[in-house]
C-alpha positions in Angstrom: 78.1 116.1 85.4 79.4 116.7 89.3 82.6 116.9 89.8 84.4 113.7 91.4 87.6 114.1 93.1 89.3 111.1 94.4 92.2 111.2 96.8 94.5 107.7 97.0 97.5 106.9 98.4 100.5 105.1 97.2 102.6 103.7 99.6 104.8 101.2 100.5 108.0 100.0 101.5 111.6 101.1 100.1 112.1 99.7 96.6 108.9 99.1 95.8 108.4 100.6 92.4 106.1 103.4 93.6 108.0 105.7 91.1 107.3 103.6 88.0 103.7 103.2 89.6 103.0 106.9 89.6 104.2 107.6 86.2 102.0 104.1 85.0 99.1 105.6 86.8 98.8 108.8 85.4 99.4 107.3 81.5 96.8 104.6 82.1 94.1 106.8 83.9 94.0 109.6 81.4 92.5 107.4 78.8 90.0 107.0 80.9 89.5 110.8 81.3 91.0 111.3 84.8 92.7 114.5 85.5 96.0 113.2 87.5 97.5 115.7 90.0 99.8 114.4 92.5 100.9 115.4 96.0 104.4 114.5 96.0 106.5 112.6 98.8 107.7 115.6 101.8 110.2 113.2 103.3 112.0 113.0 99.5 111.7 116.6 99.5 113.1 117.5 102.4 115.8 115.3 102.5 116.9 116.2 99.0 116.5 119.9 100.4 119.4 119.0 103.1 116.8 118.5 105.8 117.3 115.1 107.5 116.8 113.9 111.1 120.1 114.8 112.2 119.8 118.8 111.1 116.6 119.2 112.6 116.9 118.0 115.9 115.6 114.2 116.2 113.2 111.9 114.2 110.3 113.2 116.5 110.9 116.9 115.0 111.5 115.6 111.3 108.4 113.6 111.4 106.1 116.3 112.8 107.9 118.7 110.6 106.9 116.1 107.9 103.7 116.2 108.8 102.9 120.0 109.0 104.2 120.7 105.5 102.4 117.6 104.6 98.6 118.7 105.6 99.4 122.1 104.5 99.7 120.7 101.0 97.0 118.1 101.0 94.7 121.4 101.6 95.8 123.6 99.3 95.8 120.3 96.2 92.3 119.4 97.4 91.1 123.2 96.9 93.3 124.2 93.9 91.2 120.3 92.6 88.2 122.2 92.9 88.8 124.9 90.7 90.1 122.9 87.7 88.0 122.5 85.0 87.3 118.4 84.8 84.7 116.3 86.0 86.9 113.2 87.2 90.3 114.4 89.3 92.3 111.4 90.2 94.5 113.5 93.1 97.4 110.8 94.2 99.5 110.9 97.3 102.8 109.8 97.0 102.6 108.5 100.4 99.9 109.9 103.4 99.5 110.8 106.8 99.6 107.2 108.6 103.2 106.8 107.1 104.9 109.1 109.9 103.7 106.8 111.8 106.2 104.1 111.0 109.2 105.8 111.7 108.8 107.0 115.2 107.8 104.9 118.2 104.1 104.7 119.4 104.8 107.3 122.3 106.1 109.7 120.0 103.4 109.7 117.8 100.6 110.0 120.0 102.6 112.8 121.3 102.8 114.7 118.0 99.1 114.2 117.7 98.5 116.2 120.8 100.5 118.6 119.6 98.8 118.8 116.6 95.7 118.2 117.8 94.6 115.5 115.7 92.8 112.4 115.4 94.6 109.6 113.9 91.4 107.5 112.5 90.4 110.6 111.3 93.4 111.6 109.3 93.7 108.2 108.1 90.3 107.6 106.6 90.3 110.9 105.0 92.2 109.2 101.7 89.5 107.0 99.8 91.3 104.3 99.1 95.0 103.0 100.3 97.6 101.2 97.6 100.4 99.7 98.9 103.4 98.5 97.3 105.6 95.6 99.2 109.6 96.3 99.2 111.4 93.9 96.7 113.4 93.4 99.6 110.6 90.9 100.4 109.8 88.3 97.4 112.4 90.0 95.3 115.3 90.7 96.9 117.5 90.1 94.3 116.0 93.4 92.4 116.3 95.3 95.5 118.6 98.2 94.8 119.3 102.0 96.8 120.0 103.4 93.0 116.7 105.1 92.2 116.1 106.9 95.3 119.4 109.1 96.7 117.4 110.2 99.7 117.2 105.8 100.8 119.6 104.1 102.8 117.8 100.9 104.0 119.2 98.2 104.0 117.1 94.8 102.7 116.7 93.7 106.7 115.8 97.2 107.5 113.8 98.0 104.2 111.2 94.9 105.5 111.0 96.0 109.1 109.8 98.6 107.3 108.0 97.5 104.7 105.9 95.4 107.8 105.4 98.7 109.9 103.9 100.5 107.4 101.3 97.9 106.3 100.3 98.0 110.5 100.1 101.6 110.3 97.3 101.6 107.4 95.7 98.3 108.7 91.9 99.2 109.4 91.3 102.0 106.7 88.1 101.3 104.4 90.0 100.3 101.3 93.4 99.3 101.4 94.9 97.1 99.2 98.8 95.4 99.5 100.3 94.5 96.0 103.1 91.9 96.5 105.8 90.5 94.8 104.2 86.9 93.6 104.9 88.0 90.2 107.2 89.5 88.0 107.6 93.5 88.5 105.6 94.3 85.2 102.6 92.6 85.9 102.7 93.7 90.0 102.1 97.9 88.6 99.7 96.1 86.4 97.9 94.5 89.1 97.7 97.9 91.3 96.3 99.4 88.2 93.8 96.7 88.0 93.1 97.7 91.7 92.7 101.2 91.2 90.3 100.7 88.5 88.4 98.3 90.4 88.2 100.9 93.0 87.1 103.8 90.9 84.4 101.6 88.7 85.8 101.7 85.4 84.5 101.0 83.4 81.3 99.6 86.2 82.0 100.1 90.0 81.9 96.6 90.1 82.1 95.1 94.2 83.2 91.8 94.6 82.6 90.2 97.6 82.7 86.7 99.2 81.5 85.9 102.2 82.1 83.1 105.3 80.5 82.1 108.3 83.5 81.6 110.8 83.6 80.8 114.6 84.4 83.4 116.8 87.7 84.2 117.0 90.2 84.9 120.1 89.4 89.0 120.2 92.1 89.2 122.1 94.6 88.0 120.2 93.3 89.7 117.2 93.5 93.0 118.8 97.4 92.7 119.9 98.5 91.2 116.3 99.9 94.4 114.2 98.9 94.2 111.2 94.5 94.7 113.0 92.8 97.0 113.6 89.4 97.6 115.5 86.2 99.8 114.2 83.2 100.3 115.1 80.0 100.4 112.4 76.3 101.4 112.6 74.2 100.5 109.2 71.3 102.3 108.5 69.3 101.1 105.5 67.0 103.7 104.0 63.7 103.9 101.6 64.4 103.2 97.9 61.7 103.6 95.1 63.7 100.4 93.3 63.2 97.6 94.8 66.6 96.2 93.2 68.4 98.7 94.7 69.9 98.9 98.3 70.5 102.3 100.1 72.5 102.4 103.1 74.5 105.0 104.9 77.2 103.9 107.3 79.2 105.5 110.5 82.4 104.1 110.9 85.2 105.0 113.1 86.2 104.8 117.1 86.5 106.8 120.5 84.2 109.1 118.9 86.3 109.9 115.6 84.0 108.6 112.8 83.6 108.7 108.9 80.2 109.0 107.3 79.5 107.4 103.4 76.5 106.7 101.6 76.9 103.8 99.7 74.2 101.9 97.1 74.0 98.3 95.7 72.7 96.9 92.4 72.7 93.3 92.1 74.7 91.4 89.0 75.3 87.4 90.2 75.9 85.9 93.5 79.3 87.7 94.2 79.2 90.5 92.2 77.4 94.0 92.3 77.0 97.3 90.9 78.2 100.0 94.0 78.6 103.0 94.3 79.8 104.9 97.6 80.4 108.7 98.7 81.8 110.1 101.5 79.3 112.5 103.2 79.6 114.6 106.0 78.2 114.2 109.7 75.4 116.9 108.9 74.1 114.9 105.6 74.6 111.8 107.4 71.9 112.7 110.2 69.6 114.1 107.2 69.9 111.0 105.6 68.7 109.3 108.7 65.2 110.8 108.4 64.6 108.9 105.5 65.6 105.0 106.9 63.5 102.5 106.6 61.7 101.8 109.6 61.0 98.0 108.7 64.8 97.0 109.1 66.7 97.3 111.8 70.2 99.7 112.6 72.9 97.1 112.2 75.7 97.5 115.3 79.2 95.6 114.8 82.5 95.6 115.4 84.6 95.1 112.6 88.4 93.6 113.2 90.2 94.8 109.9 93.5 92.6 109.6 95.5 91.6 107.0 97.6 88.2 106.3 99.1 86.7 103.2 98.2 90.0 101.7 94.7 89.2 102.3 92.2 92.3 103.7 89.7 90.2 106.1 87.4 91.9 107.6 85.9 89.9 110.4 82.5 91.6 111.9 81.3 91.0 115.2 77.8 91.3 116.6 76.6 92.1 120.3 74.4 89.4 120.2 76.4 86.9 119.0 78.7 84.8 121.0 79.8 81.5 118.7 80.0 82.5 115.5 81.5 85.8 113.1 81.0 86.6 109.1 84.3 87.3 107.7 84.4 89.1 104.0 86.8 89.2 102.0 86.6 92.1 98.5 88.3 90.7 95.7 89.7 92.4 92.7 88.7 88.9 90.6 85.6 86.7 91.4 88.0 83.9 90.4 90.5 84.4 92.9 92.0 82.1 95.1 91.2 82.5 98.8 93.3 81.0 102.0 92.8 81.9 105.7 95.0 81.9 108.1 95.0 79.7 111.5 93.1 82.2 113.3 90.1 82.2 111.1 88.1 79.0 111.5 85.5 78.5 108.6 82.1 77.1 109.3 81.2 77.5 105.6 80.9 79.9 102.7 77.6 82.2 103.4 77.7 84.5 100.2 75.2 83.0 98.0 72.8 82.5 101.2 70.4 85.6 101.8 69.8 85.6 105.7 73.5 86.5 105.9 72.9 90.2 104.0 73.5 92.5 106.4 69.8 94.0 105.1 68.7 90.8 105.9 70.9 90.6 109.2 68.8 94.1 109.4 65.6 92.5 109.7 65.8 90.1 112.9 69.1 89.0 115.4 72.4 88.0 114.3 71.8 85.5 117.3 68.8 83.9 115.1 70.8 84.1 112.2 73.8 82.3 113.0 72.2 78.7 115.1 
């Protein structure tokens, strides 16, 4: 069996029950045969270290400090994975790169990308999946409570302005999930292990996905509210010797900083499928593009990533389309409730109707498609 390492993030805002998470995480994922190794918080560790903002010099030097001890041990937990002898490594980071992010202004941190000549999409989208955990400070506030972390000093206004920037800094990654506070606190670490496991495919890697025809929506707007984020994707189905399966390999990213995964698709019902998905690297990703099929088409859109009432929509775009947009939304549940927000206008729901596959989209004009 190959080895499968899978690197998430938890994250979320002060008071969130990240700790309890963790520890739930490793005792439920170790039935299921995962090796747990986690990256812990730097911030924590410094601060508890005597290292704050004030000794170092400024928030800018803290966070970029933060950072470099940060990537340094990402690497060296990714290669020391390697070398351990289990087939399924579950490698959690308490907390990731785009969290700096949140607590310096946007000047600052563009600057300590220069300096560290780095690529923020990049970075980002190196994690495979994103869980975030919303403060009680919003939705619970009367459990909110500086007792179980000495190194936190937020208050409950301060602990949601914070809670809000760091759900903007994540916005746009692949996977990222928000767990909030619309139920009690045992079931919400229940529900991010619910999401973990949908994400990993235990015990199926299960995708389920609805989908809506929408008209287009103000791009501009979309691109100045925080919590979106713009990507560009180019599709690329390829030859498969079952003709239930789909196999598609994907480039993803922005201003020439992109992610490459191969991904393939059984079908189960009308919402739900059978997926699997690996990254890949640039080099296999141009291999892989020898083999496409030359029947379909590549399919080019811009995807807006944005997320409201806790809700990931992803709304894509096509060139040739000027009315209309599909917007899809991945659920954890095929039974779950679904709302949009005033800037998403639904036409109607599109999932159970062929044309709008994207391998089907593959095949002739979003234009034609969407009269």
């Amino acid at each position: 069996m190959e080895k499968e390492i899978y690197k998430i993030v938890i994250t979320g805002g002060p008071c969130a029950g990240k700790s309890t998470a963790l520890a739930r995480i490793e005792e439920e994922m170790s039935k299921l045969g995962y090796k747990v190794i986690y990256v812990n918080e730097v911030a924590t560790e410094l601060i508890l270290n005597g290292l704050n903002y004030a000794s170092v010099g400024s928030g800018y030097d803290f966070q970029i400090n933060i950072l470099k001890m940060q990537m340094l041990k990402e690497n060296y937990y990714e290669e020391a994975c390697k070398r351990l002898n289990y087939n399924k490594i579950l490698l959690i980071h308490d907390r990731g790169f785009a969290d700096s992010k949140a607590f310096v202004t946007e000047d600052e941190f563009n600057k300590i990308l220069k300096q560290l000549k780095l690529d923020f999409i990049t970075e980002r989208d190196k994690y495979d999946a994103v869980f975030h955990l919303v403060t009680a400070a919003k939705g619970a506030e009367e459990f909110y409570s500086l007792e179980s972390n000495v190194a936190r000093s937020e208050t409950k206004e301060q602990a949601i302005m914070q809670d809000t920037k760091l759900i903007s800094c994540w916005t746009g990654h692949p996977h990222f999930r928000v767990i909030d506070n619309s139920t009690d606190f045992e079931t919400k670490i229940n529900r991010l292990i619910v999401e973990i496991k949908t994400f990993l495919g235990e015990p199926i890697p299960y995708e389920t996905e609805r989908k809506f025809l929408i008209k287009m929506p103000d791009l501009s707007k979309l691109k100045q509210m925080p919590n979106s984020s713009e990507v560009n994707i180019i599709q690329t189905y390829l030859e498969s010797d079952n003709p239930n399966e789909e196999v598609r390999v994907r480039q993803r990213g922005k201003d020439g900083s992109f992610i490459y995964t191969l991904t393939k698709k059984i079908k189960v019902t009308d919402v739900k499928r059978i997926e699997t998905e690996k990254r890949i690297t640039e080099k296999e990703y141009v291999n892989y593009l020898t083999l496409a099929n030359t029947k379909l088409k590549q399919v080019k859109k811009t995807r807006y990533c944005v997320l409201s009432n806790n809700i990931y929509y992803e709304i894509d775009v096509y060139p040739t389309s000027k009315q209309n947009a599909i917007c899809e939304i991945e659920l954890s549940d095929e039974n779950q409730k679904i709302s949009f927000p005033d800037f998403i206008s639904v036409i109607r729901e599109v999932t159970n109707e062929p044309q709008f596959k994207n391998s089907s989209i593959a095949k002739k004009t979003p234009k034609e498609l969407m009269k």
